[in-house]
Steps between C-alpha positions, in 0.01 A plus 500: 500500500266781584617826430349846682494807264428817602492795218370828612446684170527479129875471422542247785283267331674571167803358742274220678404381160830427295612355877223229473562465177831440526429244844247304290800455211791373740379427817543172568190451698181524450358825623182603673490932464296732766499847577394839391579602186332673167378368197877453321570244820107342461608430154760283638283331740460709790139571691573808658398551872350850420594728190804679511291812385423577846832498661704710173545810704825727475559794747521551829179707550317242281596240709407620808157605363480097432671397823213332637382316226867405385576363888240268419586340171844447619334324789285304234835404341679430801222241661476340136888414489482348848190306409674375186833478620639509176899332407591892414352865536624733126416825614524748191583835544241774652721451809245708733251216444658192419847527770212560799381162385831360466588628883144390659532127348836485622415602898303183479639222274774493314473503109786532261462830383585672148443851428499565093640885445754598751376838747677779316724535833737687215269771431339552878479355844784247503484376816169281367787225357605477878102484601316243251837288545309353851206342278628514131755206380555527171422798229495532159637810332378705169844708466831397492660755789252334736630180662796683669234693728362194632725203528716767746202478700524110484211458255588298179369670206554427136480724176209365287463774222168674419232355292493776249847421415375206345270720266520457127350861277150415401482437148511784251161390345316502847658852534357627177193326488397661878595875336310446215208423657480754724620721203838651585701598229851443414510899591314503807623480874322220726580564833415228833378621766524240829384652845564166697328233601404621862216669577688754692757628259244489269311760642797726555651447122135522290467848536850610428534252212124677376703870513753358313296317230346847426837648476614236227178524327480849492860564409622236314334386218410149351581365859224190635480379858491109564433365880574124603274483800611256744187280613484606874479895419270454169226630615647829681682587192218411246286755757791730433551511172081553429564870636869559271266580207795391254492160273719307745590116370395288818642165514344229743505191595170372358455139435876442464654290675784677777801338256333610198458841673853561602576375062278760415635760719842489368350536169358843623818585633710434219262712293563770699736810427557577807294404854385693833531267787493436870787460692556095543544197283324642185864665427651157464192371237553819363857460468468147350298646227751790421201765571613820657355639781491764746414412853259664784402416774296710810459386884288604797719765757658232752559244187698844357663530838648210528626503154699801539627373868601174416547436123875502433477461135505717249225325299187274538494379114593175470682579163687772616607279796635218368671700149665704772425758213184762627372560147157465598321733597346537834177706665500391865255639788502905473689498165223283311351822320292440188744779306805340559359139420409663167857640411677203605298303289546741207839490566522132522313458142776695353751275639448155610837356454658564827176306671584181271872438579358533829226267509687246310827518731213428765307254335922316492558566873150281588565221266623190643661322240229527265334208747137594592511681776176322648722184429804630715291571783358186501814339566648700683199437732529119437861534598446648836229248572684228435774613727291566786293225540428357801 
């Protein structure tokens, strides 16, 4: 059977990953992959049509900047499906990519079609259930609240948990063998500091999170500063980081290989006292590692526009979200101001508890079962295959 992937950024090809992992252990086929995907996904035996680094773009001014030169990978993508003509297309989430695909392959041959992560139609624009319904068949949900949205649009959808439900703590020793080398005392405060993984929120987070760095420094002593730098932004953060002037801990990629990288991350998170993050998945690897956090996040004008206009939630952290309980806190657009990132995080240090029943009522919520969640998807793909087979 040959399977179509199309990831459009980092924690899609977490997702893509565990999916063909989990295809490869029950499928009962054999199974030819193709697609675009990232290194997690090449791992698993995927050549990738074109890196995903150059379509990872979030916000509505970004994207337009990129319109041209994004028109014409999903064209790439497009003509390589119909030349392939693969059994199924697996589009994985970055819906402003990967559902254009999904609606150009469909105006010209028919593909059974699976979206991984449902369109948060609960959070904004819900008439997209009623839209992607003409050229999506079948989607596969990260939260439990989701399936309702779409199967009333006539779109079968099942509830396949989250991967970093699946989690286990890295090991105690790993944890105290990383602060020792990079000499952190029992006494001092580590803190993580993740701008994203996009080259545009990158730039808009580096030079708060460098105002706030100088506050902690300056204000609160024995306190170190440890970045995980995702692969596709190393080099604009390293560039960063070179003008902070402070002994910053930068973590890379290296040599490692993109598993051993993600092992090694959680170590650095779960050495952390407390961590600094983008708005996005990172709260949920966060949350699987029990590290607080405090969460910012900046946008051009029309991405900040459009937030206030059509956002009907109250939050955008994932933890928050799915706890129902807002105990983390939030710095969104005009409110993500170096001095307030500071005192939450202050504030945070002195009392993490409220975070953890949080995170772990969350980390609960996306657990299927205790079944891999990679596994679940797999069959629930499987299943609507082999009930639509022609």
């Amino acid at each position: 059977m040959k399977v179509y992937l199309v990831a459009g950024e980092p924690s899609g090809d977490k997702l893509g990953a565990e999916l063909m992992a989990g295809l490869k252990s029950c499928a009962p086929y054999e199974l030819d992959f193709c697609g675009v995907g990232g290194p997690l996904m090449e791992e698993q035996g995927l050549t990738s049509l074109f890196p995903i680094s150059e379509i990872a773009v979030m916000g509505i001014g970004e994207i337009l900047a990129k319109y041209s030169f994004l028109k014409k990978r999903i064209k790439n993508t497009v003509d390589d499906i119909l030349r392939l003509k693969p059994d199924v297309l697996i589009t994985i989430d970055a819906p402003e990519f990967s559902l254009r695909v999904a609606k150009m392959v469909r105006k010209k041959l028919f593909i059974n079609t699976i979206h991984y992560v449902a369109p948060t139609v609960w959070a904004w624009r819900p008439n997209r259930a009623k839209k992607i319904s003409g050229y999506v068949d079948h989607i596969l949900a990260l939260f439990p609240f989701e399936p309702p949205y779409m199967q009333r649009e006539g779109i079968s959808c099942d509830f396949v948990g989250h991967p970093v439900a699946n989690e286990n703590l890295p090991e105690p020793s790993l944890v105290k063998k990383f602060r020792q080398q990079h000499k952190i005392g029992e006494n001092d405060t580590l803190v993580a500091f993740l701008p994203g993984s996009r080259i545009s929120e990158v730039d808009r987070l580096m030079p708060v999170f460098k105002n706030v760095s100088s506050l902690l420094i300056s204000q609160k002593l024995n306190t170190r500063i440890v970045t995980v730098v995702a692969p596709a932004v190393e080099h604009i953060v390293v560039e960063n980081l070179q003008r902070w002037g402070n002994n910053i801990i930068v973590v890379t990629k290296d040599d490692l290989s993109s598993t051993d990288f993600q092992k090694l991350k959680r170590v650095v998170f779960a050495s952390c006292d407390i961590a600094l993050a983008a708005s996005g998945t990172v709260s949920l690897e966060l949350a699987s590692t029990e590290t607080p956090m405090v969460i910012a996040y900046d946008m051009g004008f029309l991405s900040r526009l459009v937030f206030r206009l059509l956002v009907s939630v109250k939050s955008v952290n994932l933890v928050n979200l799915i706890s129902e309980q807002h105990t983390i806190p939030e710095f969104i657009g005009s409110n993500c101001k170096p001095d307030k990132i500071f005192q939450a995080l202050v504030n945070q240090l002195e009392d993490p508890i409220g975070q953890k029943t949080a995170m772990r009522k969350s980390l609960d919520l996306l657990s299927v079962g205790g079944e891999n969640s990679g596994t679940v998807a797999a069959k629930s793909v499987i299943d609507f295959l082999e009930m639509h087979k022609t």
